[in-house]
TORGU-771199 format. One record per atom (N, C-alpha, C): y, x, z; residue in three letters. Coordinates in steps of 0.02 Angstrom, whole numbers, padded with zeros to 5 digits, always signed. Last residue first. Layout:
YXZala/...
***
This chain:
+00300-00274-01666unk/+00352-00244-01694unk/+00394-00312-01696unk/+00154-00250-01533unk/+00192-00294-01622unk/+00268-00278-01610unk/+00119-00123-01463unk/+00158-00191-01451unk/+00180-00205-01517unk/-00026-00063-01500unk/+00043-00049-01489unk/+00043-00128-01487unk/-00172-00100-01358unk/-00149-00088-01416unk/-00084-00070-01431unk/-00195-00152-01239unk/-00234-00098-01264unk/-00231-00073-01349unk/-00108-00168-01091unk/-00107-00173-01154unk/-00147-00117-01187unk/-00181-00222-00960unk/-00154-00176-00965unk/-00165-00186-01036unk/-00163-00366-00836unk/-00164-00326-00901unk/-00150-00271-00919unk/-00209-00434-00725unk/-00173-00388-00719unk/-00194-00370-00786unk/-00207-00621-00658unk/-00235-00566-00702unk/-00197-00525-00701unk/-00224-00683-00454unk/-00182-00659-00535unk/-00232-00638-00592unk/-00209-00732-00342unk/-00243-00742-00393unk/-00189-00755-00441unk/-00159-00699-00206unk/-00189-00662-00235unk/-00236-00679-00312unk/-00029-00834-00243unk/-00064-00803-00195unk/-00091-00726-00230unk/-00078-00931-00392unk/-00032-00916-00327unk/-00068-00876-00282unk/-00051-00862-00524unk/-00078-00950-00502unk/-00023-00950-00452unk/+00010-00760-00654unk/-00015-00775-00559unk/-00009-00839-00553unk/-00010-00597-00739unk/-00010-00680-00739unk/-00032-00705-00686unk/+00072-00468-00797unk/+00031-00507-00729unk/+00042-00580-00741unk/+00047-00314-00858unk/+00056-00409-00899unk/+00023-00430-00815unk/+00132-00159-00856unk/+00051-00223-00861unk/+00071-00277-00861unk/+00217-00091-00838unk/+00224-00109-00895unk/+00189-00139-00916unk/+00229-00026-00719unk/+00196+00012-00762unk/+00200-00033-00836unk/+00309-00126-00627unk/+00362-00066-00658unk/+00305-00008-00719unk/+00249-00276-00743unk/+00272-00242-00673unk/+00299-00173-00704unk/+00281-00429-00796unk/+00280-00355-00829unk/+00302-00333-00721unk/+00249-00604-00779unk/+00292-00551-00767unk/+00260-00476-00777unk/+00229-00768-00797unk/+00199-00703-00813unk/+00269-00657-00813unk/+00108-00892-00702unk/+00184-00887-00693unk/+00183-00796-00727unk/+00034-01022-00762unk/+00027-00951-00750unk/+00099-00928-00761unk/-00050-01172-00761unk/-00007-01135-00773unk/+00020-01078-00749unk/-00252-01141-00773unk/-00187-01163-00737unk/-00114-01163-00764unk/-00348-01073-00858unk/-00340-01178-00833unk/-00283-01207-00805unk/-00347-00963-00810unk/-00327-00995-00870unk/-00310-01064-00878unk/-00417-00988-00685unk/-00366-00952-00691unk/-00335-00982-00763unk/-00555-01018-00757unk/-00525-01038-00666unk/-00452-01022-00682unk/-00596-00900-00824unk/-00569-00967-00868unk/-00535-01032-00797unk/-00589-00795-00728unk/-00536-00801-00803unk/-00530-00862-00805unk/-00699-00857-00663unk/-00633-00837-00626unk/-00582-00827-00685unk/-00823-00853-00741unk/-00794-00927-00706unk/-00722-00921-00688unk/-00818-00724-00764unk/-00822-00765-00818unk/-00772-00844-00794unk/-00861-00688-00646unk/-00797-00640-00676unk/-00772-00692-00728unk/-00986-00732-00617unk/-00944-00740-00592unk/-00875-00724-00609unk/-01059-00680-00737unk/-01051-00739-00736unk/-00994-00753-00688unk/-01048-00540-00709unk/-01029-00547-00769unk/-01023-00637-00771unk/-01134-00532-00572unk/-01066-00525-00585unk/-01031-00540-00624unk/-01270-00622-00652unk/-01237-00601-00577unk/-01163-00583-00587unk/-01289-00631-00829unk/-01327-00603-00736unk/-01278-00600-00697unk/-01274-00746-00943unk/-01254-00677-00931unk/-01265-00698-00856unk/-01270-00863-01093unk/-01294-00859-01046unk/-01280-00760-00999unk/-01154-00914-01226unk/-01221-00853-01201unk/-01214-00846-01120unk/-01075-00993-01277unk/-01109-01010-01214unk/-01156-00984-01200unk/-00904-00971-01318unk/-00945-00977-01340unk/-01010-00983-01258unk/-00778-01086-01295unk/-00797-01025-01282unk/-00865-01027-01315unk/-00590-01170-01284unk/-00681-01172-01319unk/-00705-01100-01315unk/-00468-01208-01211unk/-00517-01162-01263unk/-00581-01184-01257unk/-00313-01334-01245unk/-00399-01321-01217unk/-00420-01263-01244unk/-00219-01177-01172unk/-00265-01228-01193unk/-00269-01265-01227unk/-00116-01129-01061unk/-00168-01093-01096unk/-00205-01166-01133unk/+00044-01071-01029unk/+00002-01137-01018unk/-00062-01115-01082unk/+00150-00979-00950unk/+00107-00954-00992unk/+00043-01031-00983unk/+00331-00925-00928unk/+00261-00974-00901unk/+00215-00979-00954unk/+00459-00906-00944unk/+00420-00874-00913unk/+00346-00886-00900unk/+00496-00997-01043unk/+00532-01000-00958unk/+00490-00952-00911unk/+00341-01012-01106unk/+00414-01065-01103unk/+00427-01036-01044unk/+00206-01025-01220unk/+00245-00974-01169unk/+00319-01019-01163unk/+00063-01100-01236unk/+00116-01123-01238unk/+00151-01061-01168unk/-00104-01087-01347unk/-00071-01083-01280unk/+00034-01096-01278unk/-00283-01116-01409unk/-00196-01124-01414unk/-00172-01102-01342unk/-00418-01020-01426unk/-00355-01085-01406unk/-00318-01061-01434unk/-00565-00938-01364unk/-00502-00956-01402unk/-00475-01017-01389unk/-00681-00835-01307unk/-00650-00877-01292unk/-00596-00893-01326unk/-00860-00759-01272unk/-00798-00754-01319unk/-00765-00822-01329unk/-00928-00693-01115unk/-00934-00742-01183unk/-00862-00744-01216unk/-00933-00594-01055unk/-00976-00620-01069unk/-00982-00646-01126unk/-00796-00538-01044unk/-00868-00483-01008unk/-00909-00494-01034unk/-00727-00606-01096unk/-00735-00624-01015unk/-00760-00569-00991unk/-00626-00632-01218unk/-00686-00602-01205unk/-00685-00571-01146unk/-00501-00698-01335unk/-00512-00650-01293unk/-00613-00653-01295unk/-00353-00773-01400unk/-00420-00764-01405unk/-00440-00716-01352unk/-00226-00905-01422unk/-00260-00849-01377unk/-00328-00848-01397unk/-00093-00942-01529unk/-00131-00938-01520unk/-00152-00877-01457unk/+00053-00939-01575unk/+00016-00986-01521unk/-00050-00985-01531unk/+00067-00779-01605unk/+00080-00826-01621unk/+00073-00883-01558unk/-00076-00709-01499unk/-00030-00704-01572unk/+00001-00751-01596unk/-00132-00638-01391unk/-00101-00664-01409unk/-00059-00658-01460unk/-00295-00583-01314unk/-00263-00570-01380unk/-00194-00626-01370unk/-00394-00506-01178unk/-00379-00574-01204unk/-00299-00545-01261unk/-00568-00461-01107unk/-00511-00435-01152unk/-00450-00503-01168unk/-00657-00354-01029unk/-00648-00415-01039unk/-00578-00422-01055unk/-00774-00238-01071unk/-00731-00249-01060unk/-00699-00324-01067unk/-00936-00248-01032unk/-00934-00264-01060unk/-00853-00259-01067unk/-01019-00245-00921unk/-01050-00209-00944unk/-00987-00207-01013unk/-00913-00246-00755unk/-00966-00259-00825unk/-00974-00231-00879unk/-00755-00277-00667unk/-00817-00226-00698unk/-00886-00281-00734unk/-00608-00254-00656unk/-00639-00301-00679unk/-00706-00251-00658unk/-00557-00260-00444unk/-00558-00223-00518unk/-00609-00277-00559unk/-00486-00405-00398unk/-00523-00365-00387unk/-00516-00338-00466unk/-00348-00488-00391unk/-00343-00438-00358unk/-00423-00374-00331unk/-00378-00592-00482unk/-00394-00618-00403unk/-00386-00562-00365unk/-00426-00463-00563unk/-00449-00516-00573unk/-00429-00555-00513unk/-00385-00297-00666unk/-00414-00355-00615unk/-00398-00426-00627unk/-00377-00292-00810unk/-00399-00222-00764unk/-00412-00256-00713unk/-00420-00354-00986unk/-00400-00378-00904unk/-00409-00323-00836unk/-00310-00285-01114unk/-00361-00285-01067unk/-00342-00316-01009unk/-00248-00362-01233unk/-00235-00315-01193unk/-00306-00335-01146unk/-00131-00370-01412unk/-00194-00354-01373unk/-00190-00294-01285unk/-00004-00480-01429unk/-00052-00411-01418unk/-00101-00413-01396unk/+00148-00542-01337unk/+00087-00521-01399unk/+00062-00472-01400unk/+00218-00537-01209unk/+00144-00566-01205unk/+00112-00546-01268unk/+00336-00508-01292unk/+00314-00471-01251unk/+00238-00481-01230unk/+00390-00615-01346unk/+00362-00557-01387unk/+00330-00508-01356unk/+00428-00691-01259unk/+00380-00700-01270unk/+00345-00648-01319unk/+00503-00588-01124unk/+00504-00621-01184unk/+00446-00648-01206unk/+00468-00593-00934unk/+00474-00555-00999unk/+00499-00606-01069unk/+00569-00614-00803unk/+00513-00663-00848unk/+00516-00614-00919unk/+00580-00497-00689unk/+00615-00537-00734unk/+00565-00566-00785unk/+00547-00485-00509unk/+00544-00497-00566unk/+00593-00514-00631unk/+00517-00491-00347unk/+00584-00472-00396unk/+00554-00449-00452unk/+00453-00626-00297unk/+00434-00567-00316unk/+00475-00578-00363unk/+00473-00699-00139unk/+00465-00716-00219unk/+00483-00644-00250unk/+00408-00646+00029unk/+00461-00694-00019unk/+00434-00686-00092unk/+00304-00500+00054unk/+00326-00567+00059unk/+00390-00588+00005unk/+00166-00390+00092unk/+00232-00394+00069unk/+00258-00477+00056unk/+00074-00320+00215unk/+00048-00336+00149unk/+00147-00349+00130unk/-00052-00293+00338unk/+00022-00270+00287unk/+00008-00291+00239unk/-00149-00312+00495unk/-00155-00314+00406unk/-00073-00305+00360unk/-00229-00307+00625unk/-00155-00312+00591unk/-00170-00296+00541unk/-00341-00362+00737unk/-00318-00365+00677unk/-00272-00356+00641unk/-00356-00430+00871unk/-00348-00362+00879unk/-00359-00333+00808unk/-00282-00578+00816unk/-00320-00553+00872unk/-00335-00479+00887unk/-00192-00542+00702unk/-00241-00618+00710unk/-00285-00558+00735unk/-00050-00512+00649unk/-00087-00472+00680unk/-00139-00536+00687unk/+00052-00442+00492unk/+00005-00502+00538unk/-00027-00460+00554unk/+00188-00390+00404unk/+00137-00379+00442unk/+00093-00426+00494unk/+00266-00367+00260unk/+00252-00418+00319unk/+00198-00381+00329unk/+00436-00337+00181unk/+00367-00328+00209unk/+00347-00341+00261unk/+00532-00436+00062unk/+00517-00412+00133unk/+00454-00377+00141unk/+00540-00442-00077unk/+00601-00421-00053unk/+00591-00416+00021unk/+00430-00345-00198unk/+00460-00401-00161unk/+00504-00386-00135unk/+00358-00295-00352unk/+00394-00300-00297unk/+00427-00356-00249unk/+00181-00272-00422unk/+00254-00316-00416unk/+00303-00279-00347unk/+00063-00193-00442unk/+00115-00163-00402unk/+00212-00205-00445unk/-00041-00264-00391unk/-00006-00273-00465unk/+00066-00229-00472unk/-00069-00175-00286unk/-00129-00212-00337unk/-00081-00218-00421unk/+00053-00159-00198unk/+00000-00108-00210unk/-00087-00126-00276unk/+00139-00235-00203unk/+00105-00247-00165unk/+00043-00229-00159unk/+00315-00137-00112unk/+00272-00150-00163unk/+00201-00161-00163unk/+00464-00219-00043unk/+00396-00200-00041unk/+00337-00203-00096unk/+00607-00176+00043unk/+00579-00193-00023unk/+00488-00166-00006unk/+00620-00260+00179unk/+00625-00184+00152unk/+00567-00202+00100unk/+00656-00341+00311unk/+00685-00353+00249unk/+00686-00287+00214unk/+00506-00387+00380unk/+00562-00362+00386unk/+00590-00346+00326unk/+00416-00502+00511unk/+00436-00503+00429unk/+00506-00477+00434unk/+00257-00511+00573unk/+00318-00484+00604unk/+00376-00481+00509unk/+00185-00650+00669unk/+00205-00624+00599unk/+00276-00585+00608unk/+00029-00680+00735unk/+00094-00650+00744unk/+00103-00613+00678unk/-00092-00800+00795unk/-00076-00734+00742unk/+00015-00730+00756unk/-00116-00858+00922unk/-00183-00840+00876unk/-00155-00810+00815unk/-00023-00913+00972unk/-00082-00901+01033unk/-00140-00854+00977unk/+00130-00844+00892unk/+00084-00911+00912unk/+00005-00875+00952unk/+00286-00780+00839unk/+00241-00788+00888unk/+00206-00845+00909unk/+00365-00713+00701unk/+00338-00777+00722unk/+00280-00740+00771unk/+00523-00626+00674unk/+00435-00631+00702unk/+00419-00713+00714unk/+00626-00551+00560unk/+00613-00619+00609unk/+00532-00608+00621unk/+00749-00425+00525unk/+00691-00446+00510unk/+00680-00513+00546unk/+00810-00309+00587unk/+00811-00311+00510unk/+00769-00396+00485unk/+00730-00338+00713unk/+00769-00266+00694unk/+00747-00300+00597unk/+00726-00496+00747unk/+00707-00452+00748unk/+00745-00400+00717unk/+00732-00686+00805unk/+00756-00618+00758unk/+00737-00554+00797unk/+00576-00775+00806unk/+00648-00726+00843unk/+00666-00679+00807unk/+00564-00940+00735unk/+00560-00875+00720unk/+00602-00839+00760unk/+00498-01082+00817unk/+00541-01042+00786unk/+00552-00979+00775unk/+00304-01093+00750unk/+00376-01108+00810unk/+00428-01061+00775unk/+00194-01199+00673unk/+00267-01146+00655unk/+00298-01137+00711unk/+00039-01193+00705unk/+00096-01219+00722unk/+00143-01166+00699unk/-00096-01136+00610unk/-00050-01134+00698unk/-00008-01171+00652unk/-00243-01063+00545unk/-00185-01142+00537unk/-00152-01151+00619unk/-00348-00962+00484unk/-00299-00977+00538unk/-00226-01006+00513unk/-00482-00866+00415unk/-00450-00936+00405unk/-00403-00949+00470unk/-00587-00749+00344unk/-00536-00773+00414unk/-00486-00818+00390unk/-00634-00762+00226unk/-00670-00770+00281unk/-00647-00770+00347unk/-00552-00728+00108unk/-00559-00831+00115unk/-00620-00800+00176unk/-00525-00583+00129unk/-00553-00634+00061unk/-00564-00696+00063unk/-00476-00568+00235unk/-00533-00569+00230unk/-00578-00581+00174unk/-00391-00711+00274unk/-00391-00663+00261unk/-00459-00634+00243unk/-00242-00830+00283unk/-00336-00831+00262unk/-00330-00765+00219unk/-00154-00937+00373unk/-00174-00869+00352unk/-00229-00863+00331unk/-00021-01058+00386unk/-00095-01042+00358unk/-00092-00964+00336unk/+00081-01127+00486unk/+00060-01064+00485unk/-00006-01073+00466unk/+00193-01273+00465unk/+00128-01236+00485unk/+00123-01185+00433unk/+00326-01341+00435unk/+00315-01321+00508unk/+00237-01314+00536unk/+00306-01312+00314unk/+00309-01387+00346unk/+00286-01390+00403unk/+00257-01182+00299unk/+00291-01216+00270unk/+00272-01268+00301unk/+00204-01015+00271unk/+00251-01052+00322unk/+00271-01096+00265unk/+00050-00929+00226unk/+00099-00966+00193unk/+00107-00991+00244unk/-00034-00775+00159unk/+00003-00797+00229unk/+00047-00878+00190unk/-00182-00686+00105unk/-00116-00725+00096unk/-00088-00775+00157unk/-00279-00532+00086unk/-00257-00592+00122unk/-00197-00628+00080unk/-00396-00433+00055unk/-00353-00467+00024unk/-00319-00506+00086unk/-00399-00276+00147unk/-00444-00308+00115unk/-00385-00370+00099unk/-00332-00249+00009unk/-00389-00209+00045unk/-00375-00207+00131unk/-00183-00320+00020unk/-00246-00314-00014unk/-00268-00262+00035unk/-00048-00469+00030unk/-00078-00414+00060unk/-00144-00402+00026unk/+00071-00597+00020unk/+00006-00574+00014unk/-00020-00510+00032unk/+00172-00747+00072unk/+00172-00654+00083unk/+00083-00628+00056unk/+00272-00868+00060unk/+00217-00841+00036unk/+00235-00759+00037unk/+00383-00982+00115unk/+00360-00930+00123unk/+00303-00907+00097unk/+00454-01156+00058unk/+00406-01118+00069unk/+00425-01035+00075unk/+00571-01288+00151unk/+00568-01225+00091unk/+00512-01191+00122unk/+00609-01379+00237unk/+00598-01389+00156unk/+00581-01343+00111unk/+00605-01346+00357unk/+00520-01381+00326unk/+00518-01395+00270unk/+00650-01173+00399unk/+00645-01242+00374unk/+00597-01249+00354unk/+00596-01010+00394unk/+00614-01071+00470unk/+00629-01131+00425unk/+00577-00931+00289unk/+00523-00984+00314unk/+00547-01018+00370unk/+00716-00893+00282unk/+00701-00940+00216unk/+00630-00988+00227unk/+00761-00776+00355unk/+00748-00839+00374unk/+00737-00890+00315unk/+00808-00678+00280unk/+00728-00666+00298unk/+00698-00744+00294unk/+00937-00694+00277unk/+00887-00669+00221unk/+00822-00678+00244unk/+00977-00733+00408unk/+00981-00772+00323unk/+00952-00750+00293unk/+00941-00605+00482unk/+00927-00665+00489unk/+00928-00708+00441unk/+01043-00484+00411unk/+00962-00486+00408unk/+00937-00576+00397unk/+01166-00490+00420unk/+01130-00521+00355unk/+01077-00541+00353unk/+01186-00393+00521unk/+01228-00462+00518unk/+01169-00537+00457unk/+01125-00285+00476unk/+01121-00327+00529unk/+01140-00400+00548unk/+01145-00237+00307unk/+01176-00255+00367unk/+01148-00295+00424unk/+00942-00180+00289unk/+01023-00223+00271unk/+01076-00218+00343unk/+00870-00022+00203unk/+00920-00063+00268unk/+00948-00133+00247unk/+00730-00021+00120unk/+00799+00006+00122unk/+00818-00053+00154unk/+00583+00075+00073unk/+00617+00057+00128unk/+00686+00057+00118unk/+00434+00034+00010unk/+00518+00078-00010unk/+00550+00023+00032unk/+00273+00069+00000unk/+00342+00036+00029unk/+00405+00078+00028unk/+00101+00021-00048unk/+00171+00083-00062unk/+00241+00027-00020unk/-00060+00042+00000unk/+00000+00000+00000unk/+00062+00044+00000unk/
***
């Protein structure tokens, strides 16, 4: 996990941070190895870490300000959230706080608020590119798993089976569909990897370029694709 650390006025901290103390507005912070995601909103605290095997739903109480920053204190996790850019070491997006949870003799890091981004062009999505993770795991198989954009059209290849459509880029947002795939049968990992693309694809996909220049497409939370382009960029 990488972190670039820089100050705010004191004065400022509290407003900035404070964006999870109301019931109208959401917080989302994620974290990896091992995965987690944190969400404050409607005056409750969901954490699920572990990869979806530690699960914890508290009560919101009010947040105490802190050095740069605000904590949440409850009987069963503690959120310490401070305003220093944070990078989230998988897709290496950036954010604008870094967070730390503790759930019982457990502390985990990871980074928070809405990720400083700019929505690429759509010229930018064309091409050919590889999937390098998945939900924030590496891909692996026997097989590279790949996906194409040209025009309105998407084609690709899971690991397993070979997949096409239509798709719709607008405002940053990447709407995939219907595809049709083909239906060769494939063992253990290569099936699971399979279900999780087209899981993912199904959704609308929020897409942003990180500082290496990979294609991230994100549901929510730790479930993204991470691209790495495997061809030149169309002209």
């Amino acid at each position: 996990m990488k972190f670039a650390h820089v100050l705010f006025v004191p004065a400022l901290l509290v407003s900035g941070a404070a964006v999870a103390q109301t019931s109208d507005t959401s917080y989302k912070a994620v974290g990896t190895e091992p995965g987690w995601a944190l969400t404050i909103e409607k005056g409750l605290i969901r954490y699920v870490g572990d990869y979806g095997r530690t699960r914890v739903t508290a009560q919101a109480p009010v947040p105490r300000p802190s050095f740069n920053g605000l904590r949440y204190v409850t009987p069963r996790v503690t959120i310490d959230i401070t305003r220093s850019r944070c990078s989230d070491g998988m897709s290496n997006r950036d954010y604008p706080d870094s967070v730390t949870v503790t759930v019982g003799r457990r502390t985990v890091h990871g980074c928070g608020g809405e990720p400083i981004v700019s929505p690429p062009r759509a010229t930018v999505i064309e091409g050919k590119w590889e999937i390098q993770s998945i939900e924030g795991r590496p891909v692996r198989g026997p097989r590279p798993a790949t996906i194409a954009f040209a025009g309105d059209r998407i084609n690709g290849n899971s690991g397993c089976n070979s997949f096409g459509g239509s798709f719709r880029f607008e405002r940053g947002y990447l709407t995939a569909g219907p595809l049709m795939s083909t239906k060769m049968a494939c063992m253990g990992p290569a099936m699971a990897q399979e279900q999780a693309i087209m899981r993912l694809l199904g959704e609308r996909l929020s897409a942003s370029t990180n500082r290496e220049g990979k294609l991230v497409l994100s549901a929510s939370g730790l479930r993204t694709l991470v691209l790495v382009r495997s061809g030149p960029a169309p002209r």
